[in-house]
N, C-alpha and C positions, 0 to 999 in steps of 0.2 A: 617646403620651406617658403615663407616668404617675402617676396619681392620689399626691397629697400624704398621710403618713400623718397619722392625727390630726387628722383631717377629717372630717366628713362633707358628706356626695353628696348631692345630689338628682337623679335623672330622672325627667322625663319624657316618657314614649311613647306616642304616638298612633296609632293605628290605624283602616282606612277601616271593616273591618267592627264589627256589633253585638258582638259576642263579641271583646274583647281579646285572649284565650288562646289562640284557635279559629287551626284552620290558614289558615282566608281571611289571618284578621289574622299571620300568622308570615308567610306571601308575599305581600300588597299590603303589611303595615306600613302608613306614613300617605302612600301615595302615591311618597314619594321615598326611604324609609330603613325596613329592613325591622327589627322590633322588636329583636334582638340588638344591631347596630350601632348604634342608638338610644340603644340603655341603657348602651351601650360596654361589653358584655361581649367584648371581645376578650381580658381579662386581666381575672379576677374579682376583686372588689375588695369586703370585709367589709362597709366603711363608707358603699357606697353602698344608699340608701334609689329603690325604684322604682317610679313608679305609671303602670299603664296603663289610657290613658283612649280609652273605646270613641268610634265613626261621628265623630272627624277627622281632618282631613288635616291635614299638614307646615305649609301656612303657616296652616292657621286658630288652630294651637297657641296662636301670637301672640298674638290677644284671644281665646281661649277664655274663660269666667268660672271654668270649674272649675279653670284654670291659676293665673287671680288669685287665686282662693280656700286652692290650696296654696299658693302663695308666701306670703300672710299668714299661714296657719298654718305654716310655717317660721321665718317671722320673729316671728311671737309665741310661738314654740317658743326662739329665741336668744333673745329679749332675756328670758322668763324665769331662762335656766342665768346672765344676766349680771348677775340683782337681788339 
């Protein structure tokens, strides 16, 4: 499906090895979803914003802290453009 224009994206991609970029992490990805598919580069898309986050796996993403920690800085990133 694709991305809404006039949006912006976030992903996040997790990855098992220390090295996010490194080839371990392109073929493990986080255990279940190899980092392209993650980020849903199947159709490249301007407006999406991607960060990849090194040694976790698919469901630790869940409670990660560095995951709560981007979601607040996104959300304190919107409600600025909204003051």
């Amino acid at each position: 499906m694709p991305l809404p224009d006039g949006v912006r994206h976030h992903a996040v991609v997790g990855t098992m090895a220390a090295d996010p970029h490194g080839v371990v992490a392109q073929l493990a990805g986080d255990g279940m979803v190899q980092p392209p598919s993650a980020a849903g580069r199947h159709e490249p898309h301007e407006d999406v914003v991607t960060v990849r986050l090194p040694a976790v796996g698919h469901m630790s993403l869940l409670d990660d802290p560095r995951v709560v920690t981007l979601l607040g800085e996104v959300q304190r990133r919107a409600d600025g453009r909204r003051g």
